[in-house]
Structure formats: structure tokens, C-alpha cells
C-alpha positions in Angstrom: 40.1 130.7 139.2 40.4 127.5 137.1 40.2 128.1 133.4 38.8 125.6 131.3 41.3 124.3 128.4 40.1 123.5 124.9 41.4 120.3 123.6 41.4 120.3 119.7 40.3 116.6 118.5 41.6 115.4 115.9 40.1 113.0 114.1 41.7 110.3 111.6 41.2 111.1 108.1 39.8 108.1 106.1 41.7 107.4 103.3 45.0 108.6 104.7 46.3 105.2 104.4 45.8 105.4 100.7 47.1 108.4 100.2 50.4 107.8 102.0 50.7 104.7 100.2 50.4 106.8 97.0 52.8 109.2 98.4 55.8 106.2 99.2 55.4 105.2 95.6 56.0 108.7 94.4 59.3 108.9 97.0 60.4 106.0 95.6 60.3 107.2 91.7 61.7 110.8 93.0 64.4 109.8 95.5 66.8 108.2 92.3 66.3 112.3 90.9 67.6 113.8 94.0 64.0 114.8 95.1 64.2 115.5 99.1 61.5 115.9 102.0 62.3 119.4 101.9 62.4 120.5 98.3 58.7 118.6 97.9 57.6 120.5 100.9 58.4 123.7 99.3 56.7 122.4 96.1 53.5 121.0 97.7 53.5 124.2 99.7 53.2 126.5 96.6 51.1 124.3 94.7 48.4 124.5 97.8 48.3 128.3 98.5 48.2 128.0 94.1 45.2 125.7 94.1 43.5 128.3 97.1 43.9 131.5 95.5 42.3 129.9 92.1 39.7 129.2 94.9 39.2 132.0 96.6 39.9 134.8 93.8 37.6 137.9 93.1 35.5 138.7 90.9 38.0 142.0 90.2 40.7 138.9 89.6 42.3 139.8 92.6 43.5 137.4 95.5 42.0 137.0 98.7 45.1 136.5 100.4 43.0 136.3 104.3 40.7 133.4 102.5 43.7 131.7 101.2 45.4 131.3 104.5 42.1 130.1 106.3 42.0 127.2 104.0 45.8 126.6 104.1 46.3 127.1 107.6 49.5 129.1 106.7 50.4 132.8 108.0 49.1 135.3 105.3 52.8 136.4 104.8 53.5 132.8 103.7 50.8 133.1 101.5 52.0 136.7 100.0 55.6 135.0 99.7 54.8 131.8 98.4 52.6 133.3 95.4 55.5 135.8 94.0 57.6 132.4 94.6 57.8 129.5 92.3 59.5 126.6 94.2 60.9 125.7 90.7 63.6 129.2 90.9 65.6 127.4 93.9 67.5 124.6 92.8 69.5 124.5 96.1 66.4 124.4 98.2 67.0 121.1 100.5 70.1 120.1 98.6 71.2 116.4 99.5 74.6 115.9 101.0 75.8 114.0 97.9 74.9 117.4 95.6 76.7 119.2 98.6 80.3 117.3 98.7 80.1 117.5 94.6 79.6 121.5 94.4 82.5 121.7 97.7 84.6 119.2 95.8 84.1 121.2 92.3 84.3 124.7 94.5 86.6 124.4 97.1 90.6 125.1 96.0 91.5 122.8 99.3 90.5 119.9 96.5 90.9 121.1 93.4 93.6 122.7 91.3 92.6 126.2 89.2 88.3 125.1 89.6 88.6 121.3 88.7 88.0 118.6 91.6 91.1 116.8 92.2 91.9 112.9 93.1 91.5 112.6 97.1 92.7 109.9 99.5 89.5 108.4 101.3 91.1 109.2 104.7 94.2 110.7 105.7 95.4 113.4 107.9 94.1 116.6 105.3 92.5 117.2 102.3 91.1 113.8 101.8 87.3 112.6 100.7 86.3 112.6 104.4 87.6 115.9 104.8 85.5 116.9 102.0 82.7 115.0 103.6 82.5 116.7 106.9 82.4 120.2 105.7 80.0 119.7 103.4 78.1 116.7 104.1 76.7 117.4 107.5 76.1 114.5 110.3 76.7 111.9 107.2 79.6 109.6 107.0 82.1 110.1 104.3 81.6 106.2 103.7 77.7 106.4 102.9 77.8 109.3 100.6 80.7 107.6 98.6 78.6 104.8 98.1 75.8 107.0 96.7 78.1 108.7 94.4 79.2 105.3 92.8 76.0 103.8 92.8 75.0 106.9 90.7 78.3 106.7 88.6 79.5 110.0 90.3 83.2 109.3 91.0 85.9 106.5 90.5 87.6 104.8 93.4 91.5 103.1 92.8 94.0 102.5 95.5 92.5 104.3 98.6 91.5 107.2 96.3 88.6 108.8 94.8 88.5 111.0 92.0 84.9 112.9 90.4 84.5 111.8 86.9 85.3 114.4 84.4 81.6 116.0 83.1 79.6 114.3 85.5 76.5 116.3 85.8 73.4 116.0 88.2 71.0 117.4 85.3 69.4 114.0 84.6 69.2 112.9 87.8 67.5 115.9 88.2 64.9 115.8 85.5 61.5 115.5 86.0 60.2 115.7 82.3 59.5 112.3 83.0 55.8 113.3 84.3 54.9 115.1 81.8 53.6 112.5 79.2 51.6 110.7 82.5 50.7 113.9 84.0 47.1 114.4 81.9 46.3 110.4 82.5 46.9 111.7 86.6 44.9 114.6 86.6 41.6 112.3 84.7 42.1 109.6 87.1 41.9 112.5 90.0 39.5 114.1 88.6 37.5 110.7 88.2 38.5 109.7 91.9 36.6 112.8 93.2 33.5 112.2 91.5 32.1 109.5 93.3 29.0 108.7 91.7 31.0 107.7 88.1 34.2 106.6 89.9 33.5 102.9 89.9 32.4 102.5 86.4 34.8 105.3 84.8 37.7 103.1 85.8 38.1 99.5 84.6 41.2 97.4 85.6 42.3 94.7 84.4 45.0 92.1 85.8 46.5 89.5 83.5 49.2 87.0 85.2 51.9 85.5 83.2 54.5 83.0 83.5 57.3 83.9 81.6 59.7 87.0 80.0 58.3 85.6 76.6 54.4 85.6 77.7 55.0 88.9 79.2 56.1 90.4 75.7 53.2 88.9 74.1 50.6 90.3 76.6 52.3 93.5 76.0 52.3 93.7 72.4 48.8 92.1 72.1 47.5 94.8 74.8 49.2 98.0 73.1 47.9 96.7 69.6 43.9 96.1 70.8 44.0 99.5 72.9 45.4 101.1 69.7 42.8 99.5 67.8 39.7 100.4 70.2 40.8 104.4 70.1 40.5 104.2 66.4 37.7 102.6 66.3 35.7 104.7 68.9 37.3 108.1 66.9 36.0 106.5 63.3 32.6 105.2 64.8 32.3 108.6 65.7 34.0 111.0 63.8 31.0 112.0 61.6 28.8 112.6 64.4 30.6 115.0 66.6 29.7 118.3 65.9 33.1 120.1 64.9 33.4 123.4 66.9 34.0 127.0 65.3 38.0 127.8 65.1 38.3 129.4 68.2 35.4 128.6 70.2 36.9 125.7 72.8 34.0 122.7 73.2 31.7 123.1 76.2 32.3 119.8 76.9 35.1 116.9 76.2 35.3 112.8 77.0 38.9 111.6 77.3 39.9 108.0 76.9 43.1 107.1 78.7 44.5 103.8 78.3 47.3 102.6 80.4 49.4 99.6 79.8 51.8 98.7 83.0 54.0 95.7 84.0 54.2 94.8 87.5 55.8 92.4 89.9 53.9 90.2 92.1 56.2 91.5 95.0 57.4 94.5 94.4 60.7 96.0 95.8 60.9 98.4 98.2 63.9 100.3 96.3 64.2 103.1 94.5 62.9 102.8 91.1 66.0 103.0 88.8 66.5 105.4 86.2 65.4 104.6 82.7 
């Protein structure tokens, strides 16, 4: 008896070139902050099954966990799991092999003396970086991840040796508090993408080309000055005619007016974007 197999299409998704275009220049402003594939997986995991249940809760205020996982396509014990977890509660989730060798090289008494990392040979026959490098920095060469750790000013190298600076901390490398003041101008432009009848006149862009470092600090300080202008002209023009609401009582509706000033390159690099 021959049984007929269902093939499941699948079809290309339009716009999937723009998103993971919009998703390489995201790695590259995350990779310099230790962000890996793994950790953002665990994050964009959460925040789907987060955006689902807001979807797909009761009218009690309960979760439909079985609606959540349709949409989702994950098991409903992810879906139980990743709702009681916050992504944010696991620093060590996907931990790069440079964070690895630093917490070995700051943990391990084979090399350090009473808890403080101690000056290793490179190479050599024990106890030395490589050493260090193969226990904890999986299939990676000892001689990539000490070139990570200077370009991010981890350790010092002198005479064959390599010592871990004294204080050196991953916490800024870590920090993401740089989204926060962009994060409200990215949820208005989304939220402006998705409507697609106002899309095309909601967002106006303008590209000025300049010649110089000195023409480029003009532009900048002429463009900050009129768009600081234009917002307090549109909040004086209309300031007496919006009707005030009562303390308390949030606005049925708003309008927000996001200006954003940016410098570009003509060809941009595909590097990292360096710390600021």
C-alpha cells in the first residue's frame, strides 16, 4: 500500500531581505557588548511567547498557553518555562569564549594565586595562556581569543607573557542602556511601518551630502538647531488648543514627533561598530 507523503511548501517571505539586513546592523552594534547568537535567541524567544500571550490572554486575565504555542510554533512546556523566565536573570546564557578564559583565569588556582589571575607564558609546557585557552575556550585558538582580549583592553602582553589587567570588568561591554533613549523613536517607526496606508507620508527622509569634517559639523549643528526649533514651534502653535486632560485620566489619543539626526558614511564598514 503506498502512502501518499505531504510535502510542506514553504514559501519565501517578502521582506525577509530587509529584515535580515536590519538584523546584521543590529549584530554589528551588539557583537562589541558581548551579545551572542545564543543569548539573542533566548531573548527573542521570550519576547515572542511575551508578545503571544498579550495576544491571546482571557478575558479572566489568564493565559492561553495552547493559543500561545500555535502562534509560536513552540512546545507548550516552552511556552509555561519561557513566561516564569526572563532571559535577562541568566547572564551566562551563551557566554563567549573570551568571558569563559577571563572567569577560568580569575577562578581557577592553576592561574592564579589566593583568587587573583596571575601573569601566564603564551605557550609552554603548563599553566600557560593556551592552557587556559583550551579548558575554557572550547574549539578556539588561544591566539584568536588573545587578540580579542587586547583589542578590548582585557589583558597586557610583555616578553612572551600575558597578564589580565587589574579591575578589568566586562560590565560596559555588557551594557545595553544604550537602547533605551532610541528605543521609543523604534517602536513609532514600527508601529508606522505596520500601518501601511500612512507609512509613506508619516516618514520623511532626508539625505544631505557633504564634503568635508568642517561641512559635516555645520550640517549637524544647523540640523539639531531647526529640528529644535520646529518642535517648539509646533508645541507653542498649539499649546492653547489642545485640550488638557483631567490628572489622572491618560489622553484617548496622542501624535508623537520624532526627529532623528544621523551621520553616515557613503561606504560603510562592515565592522563592529566601536564602543562610544
Amino acid at each position: 500500500m503506498l502512502t501518499k507523503q505531504v510535502r510542506t511548501s514553504r514559501a519565501p517571505v517578502r521582506g525577509a531581505s530587509t529584515l535580515q539586513e536590519f538584523l546584521t546592523e543590529l549584530a554589528l552594534v551588539l557583537l562589541p557588548r558581548g551579545m551572542t547568537p545564543k543569548r539573542f535567541s533566548e531573548l527573542a524567544r521570550c519576547a515572542f511567547v511575551n508578545a503571544a500571550a498579550d495576544i491571546s490572554r482571557l478575558r479572566n486575565g489568564r493565559v492561553n498557553h495552547s493559543r500561545v504555542a500555535a502562534q509560536t510554533g513552540l512546545t507548550r512546556a516552552d511556552v509555561k518555562r519561557l513566561l516564569r523566565y526572563s532571559g535577562l536573570t541568566s547572564p551566562t546564557l551563551g557566554q563567549t569564549p573570551v568571558e569563559k578564559v577571563i572567569h577560568g583565569w580569575r577562578a581557577d588556582r592553576r592561574f592564579g594565586v589566593r583568587g587573583r589571575p596571575r601573569a601566564l607564558a603564551i605557550s609552554g609546557p603548563r599553566a600557560s595562556f593556551a592552557d587556559l585557552v583550551r579548558k575554557y575556550g572550547g574549539d578556539v585558538p588561544h591566539r584568536a581569543v588573545l587578540d580579542e582580549l587586547q583589542r578590548i583592553g582585557a589583558v597586557r602582553s610583555y616578553g612572551g607573557r600575558v597578564s589580565l589587567r587589574s579591575g578589568v570588568s566586562l560590565r560596559r561591554r555588557q551594557d545595553l542602556a544604550f537602547l533605551s533613549p532610541i528605543l521609543p523613536a523604534l517602536v513609532d517607526a514600527l508601529q508606522i511601518a505596520s500601518q501601511k496606508a500612512s507609512s509613506h507620508s508619516s516618514v520623511q527622509r532626508l539625505c544631505l551630502p557633504v564634503d568635508s569634517e568642517i561641512d559635516l559639523a555645520i550640517v549637524k549643528n544647523r540640523c539639531a538647531s531647526s529640528a529644535k526649533s520646529m518642535l517648539e514651534d509646533v508645541l507653542h502653535s498649539l499649546g492653547k488648543q489642545v485640550t488638557v486632560p483631567r490628572r489622572g485620566k491618560p489622553p484617548a489619543y496622542s501624535f508623537t514627533i520624532t526627529v532623528l539626526l544621523a551621520e553616515s558614511q557613503t561606504r560603510k564598514p562592515r565592522r563592529p561598530y566601536p564602543l562610544p
